[in-house]
N, C-alpha and C positions, 0 to 999 in steps of 0.2 A: 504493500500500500504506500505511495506515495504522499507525503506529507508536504503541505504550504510551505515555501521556503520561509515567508515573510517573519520574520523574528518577532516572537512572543504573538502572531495575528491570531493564535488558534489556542485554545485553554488544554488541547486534547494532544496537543503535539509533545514529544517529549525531549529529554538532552539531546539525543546523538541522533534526532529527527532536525533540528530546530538548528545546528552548528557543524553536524560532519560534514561539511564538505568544507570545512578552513581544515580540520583536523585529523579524516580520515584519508581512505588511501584510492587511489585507483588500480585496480583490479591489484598486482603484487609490487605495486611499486613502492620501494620502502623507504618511510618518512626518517629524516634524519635531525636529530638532536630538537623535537618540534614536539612537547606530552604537556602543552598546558593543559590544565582543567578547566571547563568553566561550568556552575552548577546553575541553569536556565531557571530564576525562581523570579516572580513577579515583585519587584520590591522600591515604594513609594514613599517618599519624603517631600512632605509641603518645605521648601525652600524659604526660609524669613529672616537668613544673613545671619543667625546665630550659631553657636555650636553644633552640632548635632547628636555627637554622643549624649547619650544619659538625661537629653533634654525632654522627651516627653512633647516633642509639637513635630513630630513627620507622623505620616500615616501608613501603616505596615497590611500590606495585603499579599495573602499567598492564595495564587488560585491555580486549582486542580480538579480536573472530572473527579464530578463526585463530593467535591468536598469547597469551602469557603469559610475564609475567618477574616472579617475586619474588626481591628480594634483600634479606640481612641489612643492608644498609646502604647509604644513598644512592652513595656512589663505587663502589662494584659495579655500579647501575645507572645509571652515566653510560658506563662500558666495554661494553654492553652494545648492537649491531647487532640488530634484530629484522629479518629478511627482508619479512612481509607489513605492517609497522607503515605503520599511515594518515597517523601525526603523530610530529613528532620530537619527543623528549621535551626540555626546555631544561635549559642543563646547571646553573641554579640554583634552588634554593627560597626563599621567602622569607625574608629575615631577620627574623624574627619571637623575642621574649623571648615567651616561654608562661610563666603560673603556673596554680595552683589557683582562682584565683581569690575570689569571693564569693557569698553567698548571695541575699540581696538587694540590688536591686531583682531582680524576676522582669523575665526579659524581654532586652536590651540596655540597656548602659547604659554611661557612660563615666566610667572611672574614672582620673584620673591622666592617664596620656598611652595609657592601653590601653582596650581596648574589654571587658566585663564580659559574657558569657553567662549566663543561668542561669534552669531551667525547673525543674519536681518534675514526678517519677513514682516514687509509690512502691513500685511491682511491676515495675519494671524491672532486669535485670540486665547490660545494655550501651545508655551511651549515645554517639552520636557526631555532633558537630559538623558538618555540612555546609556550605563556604563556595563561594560562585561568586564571584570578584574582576574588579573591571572592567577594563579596558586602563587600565594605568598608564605605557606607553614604560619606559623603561630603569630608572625606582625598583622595578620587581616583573619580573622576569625572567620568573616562572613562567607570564605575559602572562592570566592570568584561569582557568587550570587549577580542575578543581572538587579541592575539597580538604576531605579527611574528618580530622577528629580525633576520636581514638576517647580517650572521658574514661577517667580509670583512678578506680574506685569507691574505691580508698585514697585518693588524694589530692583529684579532682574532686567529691568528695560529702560532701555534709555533712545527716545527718538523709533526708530523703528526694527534696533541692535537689541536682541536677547542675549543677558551675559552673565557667567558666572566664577565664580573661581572657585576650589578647591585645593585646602591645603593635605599634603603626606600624601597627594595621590600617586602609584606609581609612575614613574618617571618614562617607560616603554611597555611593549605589550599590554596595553588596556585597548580596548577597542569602545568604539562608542557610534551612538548616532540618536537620533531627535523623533519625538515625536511631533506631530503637529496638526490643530485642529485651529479651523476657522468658517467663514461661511462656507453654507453649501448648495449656493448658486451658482449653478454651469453658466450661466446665461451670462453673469456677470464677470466669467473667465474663471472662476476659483474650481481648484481639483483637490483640498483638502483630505485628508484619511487618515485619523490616528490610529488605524489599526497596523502603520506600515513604517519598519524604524528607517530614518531617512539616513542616507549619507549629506556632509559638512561639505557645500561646496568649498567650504577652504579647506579641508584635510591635504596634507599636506603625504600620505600615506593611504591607502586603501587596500584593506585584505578582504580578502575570497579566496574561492578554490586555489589547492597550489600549483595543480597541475593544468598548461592548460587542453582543452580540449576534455575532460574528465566527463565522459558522458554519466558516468556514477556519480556525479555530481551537478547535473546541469542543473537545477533549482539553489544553486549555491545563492547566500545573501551576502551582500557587501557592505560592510562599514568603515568608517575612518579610522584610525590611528597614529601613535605618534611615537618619533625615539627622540628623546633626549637624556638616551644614557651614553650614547655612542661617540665616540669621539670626532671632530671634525675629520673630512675627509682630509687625505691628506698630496696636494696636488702636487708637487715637489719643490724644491728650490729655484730648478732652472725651467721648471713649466713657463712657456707661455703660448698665448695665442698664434693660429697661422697668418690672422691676417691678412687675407689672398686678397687682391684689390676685383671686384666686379667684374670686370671686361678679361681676366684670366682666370675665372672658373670654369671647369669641364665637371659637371654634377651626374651623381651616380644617382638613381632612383631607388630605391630598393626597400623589403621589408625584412627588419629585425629577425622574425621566427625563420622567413620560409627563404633565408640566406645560407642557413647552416643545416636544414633542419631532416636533409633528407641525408640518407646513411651514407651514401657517395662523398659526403662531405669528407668521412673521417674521424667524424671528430670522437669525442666519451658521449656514451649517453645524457650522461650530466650537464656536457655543456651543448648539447645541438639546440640550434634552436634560440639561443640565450644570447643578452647583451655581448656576454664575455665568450660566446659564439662568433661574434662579427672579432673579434681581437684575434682572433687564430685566421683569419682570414686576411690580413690587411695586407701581407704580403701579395696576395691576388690581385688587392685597389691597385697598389700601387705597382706592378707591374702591366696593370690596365693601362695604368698612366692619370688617372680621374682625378681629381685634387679637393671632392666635395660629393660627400654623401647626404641625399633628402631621403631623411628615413618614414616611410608612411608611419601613422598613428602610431605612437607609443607612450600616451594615456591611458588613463587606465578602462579597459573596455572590458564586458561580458560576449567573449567569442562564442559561447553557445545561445547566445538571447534567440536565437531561431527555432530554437528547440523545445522553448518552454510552454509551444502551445502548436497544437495540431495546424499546418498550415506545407502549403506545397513543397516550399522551405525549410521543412523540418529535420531533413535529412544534411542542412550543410551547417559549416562553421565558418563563422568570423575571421575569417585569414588577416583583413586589410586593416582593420581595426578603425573604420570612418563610424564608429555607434559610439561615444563618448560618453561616460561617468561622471569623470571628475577632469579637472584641469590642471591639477597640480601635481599627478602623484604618477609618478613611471608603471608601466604594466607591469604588475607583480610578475605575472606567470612567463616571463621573459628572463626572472633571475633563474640561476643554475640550480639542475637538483630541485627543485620545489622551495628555493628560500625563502619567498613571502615578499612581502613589500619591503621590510627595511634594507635586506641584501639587495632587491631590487635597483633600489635607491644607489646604492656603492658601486653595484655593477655597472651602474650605466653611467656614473661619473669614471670610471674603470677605462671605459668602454671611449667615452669622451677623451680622458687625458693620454690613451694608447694614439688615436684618431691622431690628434692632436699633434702626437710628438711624429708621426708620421708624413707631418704636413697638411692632412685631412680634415677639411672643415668638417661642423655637423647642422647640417641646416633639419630639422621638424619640418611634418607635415601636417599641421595644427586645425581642429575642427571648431569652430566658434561659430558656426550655421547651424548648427543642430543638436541633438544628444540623443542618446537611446531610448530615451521613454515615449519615442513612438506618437500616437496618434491617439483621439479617443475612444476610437473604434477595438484597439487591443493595445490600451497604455499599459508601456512596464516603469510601474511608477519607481525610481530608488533616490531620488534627490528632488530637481527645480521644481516641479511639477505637484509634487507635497508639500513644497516649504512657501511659494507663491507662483504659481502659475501664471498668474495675472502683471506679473512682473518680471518674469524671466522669458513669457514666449509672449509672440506675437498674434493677436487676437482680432477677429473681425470683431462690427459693433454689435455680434450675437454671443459673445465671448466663446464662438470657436476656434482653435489653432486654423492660423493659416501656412501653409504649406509650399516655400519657396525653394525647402532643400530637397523636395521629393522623398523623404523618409519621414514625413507626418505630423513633424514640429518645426517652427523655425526661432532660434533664439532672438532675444528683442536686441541686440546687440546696441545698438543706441539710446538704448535707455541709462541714465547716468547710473545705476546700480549695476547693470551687468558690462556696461564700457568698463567701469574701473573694477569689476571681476576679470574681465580678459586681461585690462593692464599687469593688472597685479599676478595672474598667473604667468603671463610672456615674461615679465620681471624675474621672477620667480625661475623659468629655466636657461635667464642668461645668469642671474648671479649665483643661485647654486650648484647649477648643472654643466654652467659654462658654453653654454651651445651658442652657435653663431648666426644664427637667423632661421628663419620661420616662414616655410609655404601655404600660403592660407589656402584654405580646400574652398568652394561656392564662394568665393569673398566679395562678389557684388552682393548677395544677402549681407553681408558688413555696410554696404552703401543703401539701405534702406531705415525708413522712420519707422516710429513704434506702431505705426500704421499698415508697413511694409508698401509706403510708397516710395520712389529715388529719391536719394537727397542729391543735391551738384556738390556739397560739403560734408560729405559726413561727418559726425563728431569723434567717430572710432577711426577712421580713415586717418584725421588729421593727429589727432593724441598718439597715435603709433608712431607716425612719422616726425613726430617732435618731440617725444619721448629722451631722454636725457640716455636711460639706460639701455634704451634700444638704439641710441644712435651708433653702434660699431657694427648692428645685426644688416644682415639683406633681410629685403624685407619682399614676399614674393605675394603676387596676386595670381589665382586663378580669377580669371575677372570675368563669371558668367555664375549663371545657378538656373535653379530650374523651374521660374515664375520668368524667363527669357529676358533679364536684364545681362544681355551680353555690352559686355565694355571694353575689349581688345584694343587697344591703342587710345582709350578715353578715359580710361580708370581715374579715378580721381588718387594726386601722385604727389603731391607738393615737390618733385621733382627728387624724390626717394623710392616711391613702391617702382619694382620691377615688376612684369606682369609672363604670366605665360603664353608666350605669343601662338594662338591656337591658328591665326591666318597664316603664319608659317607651316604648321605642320599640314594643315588642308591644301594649299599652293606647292610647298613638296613633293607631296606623295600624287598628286594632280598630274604634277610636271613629267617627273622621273618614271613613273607608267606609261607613259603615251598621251596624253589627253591633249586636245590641241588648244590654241588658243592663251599657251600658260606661259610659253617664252618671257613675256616682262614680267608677269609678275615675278615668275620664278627669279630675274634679276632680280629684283625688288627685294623678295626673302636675303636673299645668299649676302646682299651686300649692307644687311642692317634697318630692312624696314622702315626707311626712312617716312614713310608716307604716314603710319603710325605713331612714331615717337620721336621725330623730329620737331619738339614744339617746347620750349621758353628752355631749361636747361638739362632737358632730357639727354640718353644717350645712348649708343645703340645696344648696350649691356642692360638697357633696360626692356629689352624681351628674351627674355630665355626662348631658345630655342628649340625644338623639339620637334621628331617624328613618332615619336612610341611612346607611352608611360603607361603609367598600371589599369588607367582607363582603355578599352579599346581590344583591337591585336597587337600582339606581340610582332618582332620586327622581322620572323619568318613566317608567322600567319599571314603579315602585313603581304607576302608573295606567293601565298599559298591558298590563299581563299578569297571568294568574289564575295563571299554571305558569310555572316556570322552563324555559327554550330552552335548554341547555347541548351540546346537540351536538356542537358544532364543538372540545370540549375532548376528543374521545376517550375518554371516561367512559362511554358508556352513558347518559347523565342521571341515575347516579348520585351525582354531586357535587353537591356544594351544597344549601342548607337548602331543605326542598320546605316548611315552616311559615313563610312568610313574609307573610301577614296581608295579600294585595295586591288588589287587585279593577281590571280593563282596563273599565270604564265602556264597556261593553257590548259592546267587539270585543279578540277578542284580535292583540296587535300593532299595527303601523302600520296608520292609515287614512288617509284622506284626508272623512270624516264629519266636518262641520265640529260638528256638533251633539257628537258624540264628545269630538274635540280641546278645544274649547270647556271642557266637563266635565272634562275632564284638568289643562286649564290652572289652572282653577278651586281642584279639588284639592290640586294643586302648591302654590297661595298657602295654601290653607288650613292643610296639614302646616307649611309655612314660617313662620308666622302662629303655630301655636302652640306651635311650637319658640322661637319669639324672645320669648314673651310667658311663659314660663311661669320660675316661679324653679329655682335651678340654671343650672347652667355649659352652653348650648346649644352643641355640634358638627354643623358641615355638611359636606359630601363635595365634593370638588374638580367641578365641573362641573355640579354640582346651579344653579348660579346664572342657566343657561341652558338648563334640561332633557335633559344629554347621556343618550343610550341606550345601552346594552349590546346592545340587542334579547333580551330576557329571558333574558341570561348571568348569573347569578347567581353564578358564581364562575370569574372571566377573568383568575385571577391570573397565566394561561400565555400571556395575549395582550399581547404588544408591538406596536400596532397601534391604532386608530383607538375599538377595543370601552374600551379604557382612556384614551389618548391627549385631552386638553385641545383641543376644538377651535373655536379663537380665531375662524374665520370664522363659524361657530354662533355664538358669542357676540356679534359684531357682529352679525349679524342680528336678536337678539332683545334691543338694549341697551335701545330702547325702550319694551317692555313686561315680559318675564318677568324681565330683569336689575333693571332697576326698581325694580318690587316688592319681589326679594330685598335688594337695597341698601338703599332703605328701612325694610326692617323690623328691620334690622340697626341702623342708625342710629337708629333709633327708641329700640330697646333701650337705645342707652350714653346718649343725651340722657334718659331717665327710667328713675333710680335703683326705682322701683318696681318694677318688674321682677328686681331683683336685691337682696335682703333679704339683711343676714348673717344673721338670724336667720331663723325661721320664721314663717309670717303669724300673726296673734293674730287673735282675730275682731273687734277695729277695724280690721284693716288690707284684710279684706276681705270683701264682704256678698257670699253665694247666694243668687240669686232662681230659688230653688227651693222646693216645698213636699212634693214627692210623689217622692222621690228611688227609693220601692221602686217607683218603674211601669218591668216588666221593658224594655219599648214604647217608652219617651220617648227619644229621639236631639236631645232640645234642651238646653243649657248657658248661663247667664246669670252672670256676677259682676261686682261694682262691686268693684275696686283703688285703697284713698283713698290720700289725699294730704294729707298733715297741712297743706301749703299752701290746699291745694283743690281742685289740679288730677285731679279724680278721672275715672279709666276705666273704661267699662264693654263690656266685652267679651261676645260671645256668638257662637258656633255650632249651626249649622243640619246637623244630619245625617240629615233625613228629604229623601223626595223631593217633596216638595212645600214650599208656602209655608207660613210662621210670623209671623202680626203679633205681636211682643214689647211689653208694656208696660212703660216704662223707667221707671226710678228717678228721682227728683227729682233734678237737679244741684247741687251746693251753693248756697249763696248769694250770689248776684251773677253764678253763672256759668251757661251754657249748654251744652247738646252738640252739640258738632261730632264731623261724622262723618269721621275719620280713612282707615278702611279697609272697602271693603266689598269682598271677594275677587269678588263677581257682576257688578263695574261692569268696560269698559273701560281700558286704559292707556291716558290718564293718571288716570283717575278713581277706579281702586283703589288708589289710596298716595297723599292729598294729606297730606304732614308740618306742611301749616300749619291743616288742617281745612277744611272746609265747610259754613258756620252754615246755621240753618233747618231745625233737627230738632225734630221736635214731641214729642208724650206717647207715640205711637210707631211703631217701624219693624219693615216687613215683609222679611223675612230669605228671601231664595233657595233655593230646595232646593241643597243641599250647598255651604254659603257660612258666612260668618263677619263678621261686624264688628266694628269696634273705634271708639269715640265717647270723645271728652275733651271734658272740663268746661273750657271757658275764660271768660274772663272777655270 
């Protein structure tokens, strides 16, 4: 029989119904150095800022099937025999000094020798402390009882801040979270339920299941907690930042679990999977050549929230982690071995400071559009949505959620309470976590009023980018959502957000197919987009560039399939973008047509090729660097499994040729600054050898990239299906072309970094191929 996860929602439920899945195991996996106890007893104290021990003013309730005892005063319920009682009640409580506490910090925090609670809701009209205490032996008598303090609105509240302190409470391992009751008009946006213990938007920590994926545990509950028994991290002496400047980043996409997480890795069981998974890895970034990893979600998320309720869906898991908790607290189940949150915490500054000393930035891919409690139609209530709904999501004038992020809530992100929530969390993982900038996921839903109408200003837009502690972060826009406010080259920027340039990636993959009609624009991408972000002190590193990310196909689906294959998601194939600009070079799916593959392979370089050659900030997707497939899943953010999953034997197989190339061309990039202009090209910095730019027809591309030294390149693509002799440009003076790259040759003959002399007046380009020639001396 399955029991409600909901902590204390059910009088019937019992201990190891109501908390095993922090504490027990899945299937034989063994928990290591983790036997708190904690005895699930119903236990209430009216709150009035005085002592508590021995005083005689809390109110003491144990409830159990079958059985109920209130009394006015703890020594009443010590004289008290219950016939069917499960647990004997202990005959002391703690001695705890209770005051009112303070207002800020939001969150936990330690004040003096006591611990400081303190959250806002301002629609609320009862709130109550929830604490679970861990086995103390003989200092806590009450041996880990759950224990409710209900705040008293005269003394606990100040403005719209419920706050308490408590002194001698443990210093780590206590878990907690809030009750909360207020109106209970839908109409007028409130989703109130004190039957449901909430998580602290400011927790600063968040435990659940340890494993993750634990289907023996998919009704796991989550609450906050805190360590300050631990000692500071410790970064070292000679740590510092990489401080990569904008315009020389090459960004890695990639997700935390499904990096390490498949057995090809190598790695122990222990750490697949894990923060300190991606650390045994770094030697692979950096022989990629990448200089900046945007890690998707690692927040703290419930990967099985799919599961907890019959729905087509029921059968995937949470890989991507875009369903948000909390804002502040690293994915527990991302630390090694099952450590919980606090190891969490260390791992991934671990994890940071290896990155780090590697040369490797860590840019987050941060969700403030939304959170996982869904919709009203099947809310999974665990935080905003109990503590004020009316204030934390954006609501028609019927007080229903409206719906801009397409997952069934939208955060009010402009409202001055949840603006300085995001502040304070983005705060939060530059100066503890040290991370160096942040991808915002829907961030036009950032550019909307508490209305979810556009603003031309937003107030969360501007406060990021003038932000004091955020000024050394990149600061990145995905600049669409899915109420169709697209903003690609409009985003409001104060001449700071960078955005993810999506006209790039659609003009791309346009071009490099076949499609006619794409010749300028394709210029246009390749040479910095100037039509976009050329406006007051913008620059061309302010669109990341891109052909692939985790949305979409993958960069060999991308040549392998006309239609997305989403089947296996339970959707219908109604998911996912069916506009994805793709063309399978003449079969769809796998073949074994070597003429086929050949073509694919081809392609692959070429996309590659002019993503790394063009100005702007180029981003690649984790596995792209040895053609991993989805098999035309275009959107498998539900697959924990191999469709997502890094897989290292692939990539040995293929280090010699397709790894290669992408390594190469990567390297190519940082060794010539040409590539990466702070400014925009002038037309000395680069010749078209072009004349007839209006022929709808032409699928060819020619430009010369100088070099004030000399060493001038000249690049060209081939996107008809037949051959093109091209006649080159003179080389400067004294020097010659060598031919660098031609996507049509053999590995090792498509990427020589040091050239191959013997290029004459000129060269015949391969149906759907590309070259690249420098001038050397």
């Amino acid at each position: 029989m399955l029991h409600h996860p909901l902590l204390c929602a059910s009088t019937t439920a019992t201990q190891s119904t109501l908390f095993a899945p922090v504490f027990s195991g899945a299937g034989n996996i063994p928990r290591r150095n983790f036997s708190p106890r904690h005895v699930w007893l119903k236990f209430s104290m009216q709150v009035t800022g005085s002592k508590s021990s021995n005083s005689g003013h809390g109110i003491y309730s144990e409830t159990r099937e079958g059985s109920k005892l209130n009394a006015s005063a703890y020594g009443r319920a010590q004289e008290e025999v219950l016939k069917e009682e499960a647990f004997k009640v202990n005959e002391n409580r703690p001695s705890w000094e209770i005051s009112p506490g303070q207002t800020f910090p939001l969150g936990v925090s330690q004040v003096d020798n006591g611990i400081n609670f303190a959250i806002f809701s301002q629609h609320a009209t009862t709130v109550t402390l929830c604490l679970v205490l861990p086995e103390r032996g003989s200092i806590d008598t009450l041996d880990g009882g759950m224990i409710e303090l209900a705040l008293d609105p005269h003394l606990n509240k100040t403005g719209d801040i419920w706050h308490i302190r408590i002194e001698d409470l443990p210093r780590s391992n206590v878990l907690y979270g809030y009750r909360i009751d207020g109106p209970q008009d839908w109409g007028k946006g409130h989703r109130f339920d004190r039957s449901i213990v909430l998580v602290d938007p400011y927790a600063k920590l968040i435990e659940g299941r340890r494993y993750f994926g634990d289907i023996s545990m998919k009704l796991s509950k989550f609450l906050g907690t805190y360590d300050f028994d631990s000692l500071p991290f410790d970064w070292g002496e000679n740590y510092k930042l990489p401080n990569i400047a904008e315009k020389d980043l090459v960004i890695y996409e990639m997700n935390v679990r499904a990096f390490t997480m498949d057995e090809s890795s190598g790695l122990d069981n222990n750490i697949r999977g894990s923060y300190l998974g991606v650390i045994e890895k770094i030697p692979h970034l950096l022989e990629l050549g990448i200089n900046a990893v945007e890690l998707l979600p690692i927040f703290e998320f419930d990967e099985l929230e799919l599961q907890r309720r019959p729905n087509p869906r029921d059968h995937m898991i949470n890989t991507w982690g875009y369903s948000t908790i909390n804002f502040f607290s690293p994915m527990s189940r991302y630390a090694s071995a099952g450590g919980g949150p606090a190891n969490a915490s260390q791992e991934f500054k671990k994890m940071v400071k290896s990155l780090h000393s590697a040369g490797i930035e860590v840019i987050l891919d941060v969700v403030y559009n939304h959170t996982n409690e869904a919709d009203d139609a099947n809310p999974y209530t665990t935080s905003f949505r109990g503590i004020d709904n009316k204030v934390y999501y954006m609501l028609d004038d019927k007080g229903q959620l409206l719906n801009f992020s397409g997952c069934g809530n939208t955060l009010n992100c402009n409202h001055p309470v949840v603006m300085e929530l995001i502040l304070d969390s983005l705060r939060h993982w530059v100066t503890e976590y040290h991370v160096d900038g942040f991808r915002f996921d829907l961030a036009s839903v950032l550019c909307r009023g508490t209305d979810g109408s556009p603003l031309n200003a937003p107030p969360l837009i501007r406060a990021i980018a003038k932000d004091a502690v955020l000024s050394r972060c990149k600061i990145i826009a995905e600049p669409w959502d899915c109420g169709g406010l697209y903003l690609v080259g409009s985003f409001p920027n104060w001449d700071r957000w960078a955005e993810w340039n999506g006209i790039y990636r659609d003009d791309v993959r346009k071009f490099i197919k076949g499609d006619s009609g794409m010749k300028g624009s394709f210029a246009t991408r390749v040479s910095g987009s100037s039509d976009l972000y050329r406006v007051n002190k913008r620059r061309p590193y302010h669109g990341i560039n891109f052909v692939i990310a985790h949305d979409g196909f993958s960069l060999h689906d991308l040549v392998s399939y006309n239609f997305k294959h989403n089947e296996a998601n339970g959707e219908g194939g109604n998911d996912g973008c069916n506009d994805n600009f793709s063309w399978n070079c003449g079969f769809e799916g796998e073949t074994d047509d070597a003429s086929v593959r050949a073509l694919r392979s081809r392609q692959m370089k070429n996309f590659h090729l002019a993503l790394m050659i063009s100005q702007g900030a180029p981003m690649m997707l984790m596995g792209d660097e040895y053609g991993h497939t989805r098999y035309g899943n275009n959107n498998s953010y539900g697959h924990d499994s191999a469709i997502n999953f890094f897989l290292w034997d692939q990539l040995d197989a293929r280090k010699g040729n397709h790894f290669r190339f992408f390594s190469n061309a990567i390297k190519y990039r940082h060794e010539h600054k040409i590539f990466s202009h702070e400014n925009f090209l002038s037309e000395n910095e680069i010749t078209w050898h072009e004349d007839n730019w209006a022929n709808y027809e032409s699928k060819f591309l020619a430009f010369t990239l100088h070099d004030k030294s000399g060493g001038d390149i000249y690049i060209a693509f081939n996107a008809h299906d037949y051959f093109l002799k091209a006649l080159l440009p003179t080389p400067p003076t004294n020097r010659k072309w060598f031919r660098v790259v031609d996507t049509n040759l053999k590995s090792p003959d498509d990427f020589v970094l040091d050239g191959v002399p013997g290029i004459e007046k000129t060269y015949s380009i391969a149906p759907y191929s590309s070259i690249l020639l420098e001038a050397k001396v």
